[in-house]
C-alpha positions in Angstrom: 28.9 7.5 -13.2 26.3 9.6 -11.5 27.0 13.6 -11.2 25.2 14.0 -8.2 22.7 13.1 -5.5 20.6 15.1 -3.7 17.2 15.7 -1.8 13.8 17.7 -3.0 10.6 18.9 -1.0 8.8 18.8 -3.8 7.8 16.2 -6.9 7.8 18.8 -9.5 11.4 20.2 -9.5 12.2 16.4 -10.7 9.0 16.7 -12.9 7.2 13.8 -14.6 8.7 12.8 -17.3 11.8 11.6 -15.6 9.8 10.4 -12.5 7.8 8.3 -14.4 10.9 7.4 -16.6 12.1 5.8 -13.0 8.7 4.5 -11.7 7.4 2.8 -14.8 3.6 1.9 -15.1 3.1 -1.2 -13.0 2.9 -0.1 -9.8 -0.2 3.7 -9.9 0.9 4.4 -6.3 4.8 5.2 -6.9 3.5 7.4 -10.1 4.3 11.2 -10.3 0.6 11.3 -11.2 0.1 9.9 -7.7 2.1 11.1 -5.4 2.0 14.9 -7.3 -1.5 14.7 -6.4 -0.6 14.2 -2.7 1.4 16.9 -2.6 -0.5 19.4 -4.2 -3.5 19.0 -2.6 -1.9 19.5 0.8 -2.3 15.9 2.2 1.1 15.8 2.8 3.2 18.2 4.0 4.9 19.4 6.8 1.6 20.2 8.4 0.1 16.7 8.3 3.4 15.3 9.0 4.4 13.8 6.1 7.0 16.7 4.5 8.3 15.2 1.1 12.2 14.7 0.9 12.9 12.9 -2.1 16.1 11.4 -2.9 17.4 11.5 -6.3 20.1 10.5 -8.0 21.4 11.8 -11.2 23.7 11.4 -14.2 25.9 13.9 -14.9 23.6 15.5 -18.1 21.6 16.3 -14.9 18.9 13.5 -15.6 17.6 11.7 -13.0 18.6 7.7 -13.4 17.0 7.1 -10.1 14.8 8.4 -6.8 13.7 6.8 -3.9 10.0 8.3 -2.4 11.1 10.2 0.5 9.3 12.0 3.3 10.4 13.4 6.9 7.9 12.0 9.2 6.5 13.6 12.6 5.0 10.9 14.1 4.6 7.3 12.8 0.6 7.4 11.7 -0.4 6.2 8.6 2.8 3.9 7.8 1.3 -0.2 8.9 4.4 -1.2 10.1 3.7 -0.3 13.7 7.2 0.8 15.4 5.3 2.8 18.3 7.2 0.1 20.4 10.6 1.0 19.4 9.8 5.3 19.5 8.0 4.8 23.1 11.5 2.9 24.1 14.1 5.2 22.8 12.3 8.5 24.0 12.3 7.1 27.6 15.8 6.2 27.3 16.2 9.7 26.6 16.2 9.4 23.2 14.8 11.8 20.3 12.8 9.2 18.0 11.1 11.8 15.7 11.4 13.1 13.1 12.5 10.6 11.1 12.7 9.5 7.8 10.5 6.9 5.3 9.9 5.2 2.2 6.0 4.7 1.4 3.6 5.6 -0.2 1.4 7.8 2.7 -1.4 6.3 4.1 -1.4 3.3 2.4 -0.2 0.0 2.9 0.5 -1.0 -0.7 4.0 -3.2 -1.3 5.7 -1.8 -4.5 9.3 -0.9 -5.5 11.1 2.1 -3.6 14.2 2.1 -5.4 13.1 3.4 -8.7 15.7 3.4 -11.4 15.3 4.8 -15.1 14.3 2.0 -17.1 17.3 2.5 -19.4 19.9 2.1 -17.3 21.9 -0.3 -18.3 22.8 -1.4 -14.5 20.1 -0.9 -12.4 21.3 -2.7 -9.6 24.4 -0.6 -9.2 21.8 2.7 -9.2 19.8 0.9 -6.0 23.1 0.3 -4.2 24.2 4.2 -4.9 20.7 4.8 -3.5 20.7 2.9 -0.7 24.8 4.4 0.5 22.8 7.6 -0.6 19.8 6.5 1.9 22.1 5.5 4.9 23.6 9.0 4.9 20.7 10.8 5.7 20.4 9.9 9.0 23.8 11.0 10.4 23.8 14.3 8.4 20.6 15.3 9.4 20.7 14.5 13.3 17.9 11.6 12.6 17.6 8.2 14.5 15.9 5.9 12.3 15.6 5.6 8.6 12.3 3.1 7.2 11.7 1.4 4.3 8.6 0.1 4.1 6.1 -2.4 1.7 9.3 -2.3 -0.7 10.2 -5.7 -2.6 11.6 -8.5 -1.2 14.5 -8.1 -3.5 15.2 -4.2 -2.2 15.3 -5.5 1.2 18.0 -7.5 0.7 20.0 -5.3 -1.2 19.2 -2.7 2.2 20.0 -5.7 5.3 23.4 -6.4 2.6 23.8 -2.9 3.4 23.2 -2.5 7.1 19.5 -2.6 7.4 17.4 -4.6 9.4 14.5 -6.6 7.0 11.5 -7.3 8.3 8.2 -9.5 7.5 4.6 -8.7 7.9 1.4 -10.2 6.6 -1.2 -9.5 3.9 -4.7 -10.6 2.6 -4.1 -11.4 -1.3 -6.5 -12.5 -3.5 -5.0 -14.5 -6.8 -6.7 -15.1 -9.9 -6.2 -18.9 -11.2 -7.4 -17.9 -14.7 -10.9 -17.8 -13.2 -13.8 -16.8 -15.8 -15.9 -15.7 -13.9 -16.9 -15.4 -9.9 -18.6 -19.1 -9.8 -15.2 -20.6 -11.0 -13.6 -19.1 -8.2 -16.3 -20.4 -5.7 -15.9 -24.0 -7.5 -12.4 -23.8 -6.3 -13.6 -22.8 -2.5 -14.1 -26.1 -0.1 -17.9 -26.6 0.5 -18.9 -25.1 3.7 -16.9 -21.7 2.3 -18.5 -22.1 -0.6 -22.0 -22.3 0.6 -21.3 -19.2 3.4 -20.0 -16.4 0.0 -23.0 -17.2 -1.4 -25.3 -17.0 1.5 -23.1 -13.8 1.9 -23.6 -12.1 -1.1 -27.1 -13.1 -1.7 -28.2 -11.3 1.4 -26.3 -8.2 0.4 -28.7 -8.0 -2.4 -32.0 -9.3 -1.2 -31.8 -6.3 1.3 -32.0 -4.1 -1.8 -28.1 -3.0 -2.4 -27.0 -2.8 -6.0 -23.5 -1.7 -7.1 -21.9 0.1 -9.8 -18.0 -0.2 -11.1 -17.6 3.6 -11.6 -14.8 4.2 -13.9 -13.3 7.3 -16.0 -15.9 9.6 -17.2 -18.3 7.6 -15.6 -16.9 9.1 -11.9 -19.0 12.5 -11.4 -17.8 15.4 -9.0 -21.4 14.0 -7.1 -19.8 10.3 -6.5 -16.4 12.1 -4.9 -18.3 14.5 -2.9 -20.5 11.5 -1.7 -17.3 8.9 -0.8 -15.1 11.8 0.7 -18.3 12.4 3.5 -17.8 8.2 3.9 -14.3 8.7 4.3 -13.9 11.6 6.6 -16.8 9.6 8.4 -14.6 6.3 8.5 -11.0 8.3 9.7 -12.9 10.4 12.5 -14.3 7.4 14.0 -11.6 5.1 14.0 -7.9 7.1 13.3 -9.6 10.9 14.4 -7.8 12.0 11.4 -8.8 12.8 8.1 -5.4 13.4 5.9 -6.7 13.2 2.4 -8.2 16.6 1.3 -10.9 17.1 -1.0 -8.8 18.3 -3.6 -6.5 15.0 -3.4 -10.0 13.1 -5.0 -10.5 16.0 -7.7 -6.7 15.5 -8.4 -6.7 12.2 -8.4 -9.7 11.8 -10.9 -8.1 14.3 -13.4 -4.6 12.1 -13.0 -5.3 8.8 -12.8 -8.9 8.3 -13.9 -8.6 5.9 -16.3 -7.0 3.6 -13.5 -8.8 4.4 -10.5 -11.9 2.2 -10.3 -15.0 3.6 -7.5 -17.6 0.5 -6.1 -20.5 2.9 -5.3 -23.1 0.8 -3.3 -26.7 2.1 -3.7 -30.0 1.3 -1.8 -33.3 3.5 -3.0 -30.7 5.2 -5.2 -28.7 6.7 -2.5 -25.4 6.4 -2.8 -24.5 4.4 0.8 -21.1 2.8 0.9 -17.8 3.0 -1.3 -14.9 1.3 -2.1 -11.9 3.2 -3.8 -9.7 0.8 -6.1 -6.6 1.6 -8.6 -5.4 -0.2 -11.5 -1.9 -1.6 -12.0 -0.9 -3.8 -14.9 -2.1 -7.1 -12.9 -3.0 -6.1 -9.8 -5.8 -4.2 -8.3 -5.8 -2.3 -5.2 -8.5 -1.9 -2.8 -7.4 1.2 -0.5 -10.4 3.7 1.1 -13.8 2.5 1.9 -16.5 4.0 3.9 -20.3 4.2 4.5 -22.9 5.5 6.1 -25.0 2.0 6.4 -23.8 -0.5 9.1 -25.1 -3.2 7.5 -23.9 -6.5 8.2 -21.8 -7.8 5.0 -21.8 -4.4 3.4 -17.9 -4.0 3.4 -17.2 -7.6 2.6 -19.7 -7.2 -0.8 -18.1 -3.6 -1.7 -14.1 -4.4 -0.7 -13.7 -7.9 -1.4 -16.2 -9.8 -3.4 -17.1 -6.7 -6.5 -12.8 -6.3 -6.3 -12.9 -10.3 -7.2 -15.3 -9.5 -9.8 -13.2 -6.3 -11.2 -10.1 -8.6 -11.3 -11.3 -11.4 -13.1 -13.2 -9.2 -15.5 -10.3 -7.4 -15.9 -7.6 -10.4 -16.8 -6.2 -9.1 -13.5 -3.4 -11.5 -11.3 -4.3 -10.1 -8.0 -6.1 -7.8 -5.9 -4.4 -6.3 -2.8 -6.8 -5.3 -0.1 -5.1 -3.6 2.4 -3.8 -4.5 5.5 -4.3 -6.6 8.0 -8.1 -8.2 8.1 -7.5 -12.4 9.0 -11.3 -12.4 8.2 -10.1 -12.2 5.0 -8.9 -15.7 4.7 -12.6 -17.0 4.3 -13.5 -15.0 1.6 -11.1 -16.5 -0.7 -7.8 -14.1 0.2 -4.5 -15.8 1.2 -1.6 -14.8 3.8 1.3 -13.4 2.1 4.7 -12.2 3.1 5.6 -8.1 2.8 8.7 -6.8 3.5 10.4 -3.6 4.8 14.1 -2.9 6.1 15.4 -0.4 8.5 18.3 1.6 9.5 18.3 2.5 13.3 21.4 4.7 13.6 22.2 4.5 18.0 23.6 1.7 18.4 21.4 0.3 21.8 18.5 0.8 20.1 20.0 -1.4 17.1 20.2 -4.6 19.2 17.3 -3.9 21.1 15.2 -3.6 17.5 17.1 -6.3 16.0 16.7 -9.1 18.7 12.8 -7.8 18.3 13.0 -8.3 14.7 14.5 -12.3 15.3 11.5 -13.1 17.4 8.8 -11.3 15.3 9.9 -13.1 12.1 9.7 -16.6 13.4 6.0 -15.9 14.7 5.3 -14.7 11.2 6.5 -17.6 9.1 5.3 -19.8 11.8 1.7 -17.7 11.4 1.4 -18.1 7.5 2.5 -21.7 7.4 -0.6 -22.3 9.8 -3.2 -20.2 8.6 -2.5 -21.9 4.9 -2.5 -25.5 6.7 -5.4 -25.1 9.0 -7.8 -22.8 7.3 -7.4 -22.4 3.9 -10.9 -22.1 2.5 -9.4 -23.9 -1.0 -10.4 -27.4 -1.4 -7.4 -30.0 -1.0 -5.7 -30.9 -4.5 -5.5 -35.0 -4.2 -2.0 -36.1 -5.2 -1.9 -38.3 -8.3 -1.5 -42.3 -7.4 
């Protein structure tokens, strides 16, 4: 039986060795590696809004047998599972919506587990439901409305709604690898007219003088981080007005995790013009930051989407993940897929107000992949044998 369960502000007093004992090595963004680099570059903190509070539970030699990624948010940016709606409503009830508390990994809209447990524990499943009762007490003790849990696995977020937590569904642009040998196998699959328009696609990309290297390890100089944090600061001012990702986060990051963080550097008269920032997981890859300073046409669908395909089936990879949202996506070869988060709204009003919310939203999202997979798949149609 577990000793005791507690919270931390800070990655380190759990330390890596039994972080990573919970996390495992599937999934980069739920690594101490990771997440240690968030914190000590100052990307998030209480400052930017994103204070770490990390729930862990342990056994009673004082080991930890599982944690749950924990922050005390200040406003609800960088999260992709929008609940604006439900904060604007409860604040003019009279309400006090924020700060509250979530499960993610910041800024980033990867799907993962959130209920780590050691990966010798007998009975995990008994550690996730002491963290979830652990979870659903925070809220009450510490004055909090709403507890979130988000991009967690479908399996999590059944154990949470079992518990008293609303699930709910949003959709993602996956790309899978059908033991593809190369990027021509994968067009062979495409119908025709989708097909025809990648190609047309990536063969302007290069006619207008673009090449593109994988940058990888060693191969990632100080020069290419300096080059893709300008892109990215460039990217978050114009469109979030928000830059949370420090400098230092991308020199911590490379001494960390460099042998699984992958950089698409696009070049034109050997300058360095666009970038694409990928990580490694044991069958997935995971397009997250891009920016540029080129607004050419088909730029970002070259750098994101088509050199990830290549990366993945290079690789032996299952999947790439690229980001959120994006139903342009669906024509380059990435299909809808379900993610999943649950919930625990603690007033009761805004409970059934967030929960009839959550009924309507999920039939418009099963209702939305069905169709998108029926209507515009850009796969050609397997004939069913006579």
């Amino acid at each position: 039986m577990p000793a005791e369960i507690k919270t931390v502000t800070d990655i380190h007093t759990i330390g890596q060795a039994q972080w990573d004992k919970c996390a495992g090595t599937d999934n980069p963004f739920v690594s101490f590696a990771f997440l240690s680099a968030m914190e000590d570059s100052a990307s998030t903190n209480a400052q930017t809004g994103w204070q770490p509070f990390h729930l862990v539970l342990n056994d009673e030699a004082g080991q930890a047998i599982g944690i749950v990624p924990l922050y005390v948010k200040a406003h609800s940016y960088g999260e992709y599972v929008f609940d604006w709606s439900w904060a604007e409503a409860y604040e003019r009830a009279g309400g006090k919506y924020y700060p509250k508390l979530q499960s993610a990994v910041p800024f980033s809209p990867v799907p993962g587990p959130r209920l780590l447990v050691a990966n010798d524990h007998p009975d995990p499943d008994s550690v996730r439901r002491i963290l979830i009762d652990g979870l659903a007490m925070l809220p009450e003790k510490l004055g909090m409305a709403t507890l979130h849990v988000t991009f967690c696995h479908d399996d999590e977020s059944r154990l949470m709604e079992d518990a008293g937590f609303l699930r709910r569904s949003g959709i993602q642009y996956h790309w899978h690898n059908r033991d593809y040998q190369n990027f021509d196998d994968f067009l062979a699959a495409l119908n025709s007219r989708k097909r025809k328009n990648l190609r047309k696609e990536r063969k302007q990309v290069l006619e207008a003088g673009y090449r593109f290297e994988s940058l990888r390890g060693d191969d990632l100089k100080p020069h290419h981080w300096d080059r893709f944090y300008h892109f990215y600061r460039d990217t978050s001012d114009r469109k979030w007005g928000q830059a949370y990702l420090t400098r230092t986060f991308f020199d911590l990051l490379h001494e960390r995790v460099r042998d699984r963080t992958v950089l698409v550097a696009a070049f034109r008269d050997d300058e360095m013009v666009a970038g694409a920032l990928n990580l490694i997981g044991n069958d997935t890859l995971y397009g997250r930051n891009w920016g540029t300073i080129d607004r050419t046409p088909l730029l970002h669908f070259e750098t994101c989407y088509y050199q990830a395909i290549d990366i993945a089936i290079a690789h032996g990879l299952k999947t790439v993940e690229a980001g959120a949202q994006g139903e342009h996506k669906i024509q380059r070869g990435y299909e809808p897929v379900i993610t999943h988060s649950a919930h625990l709204i603690a007033d009761p009003g805004l409970r059934r107000a967030v929960e009839q919310f959550l009924r309507q939203e999920q039939t418009h999202i099963a209702q939305d992949r069905d169709y998108i997979l029926a209507e515009h798949s850009p796969y050609r149609k397997v004939q069913a044998p006579d």
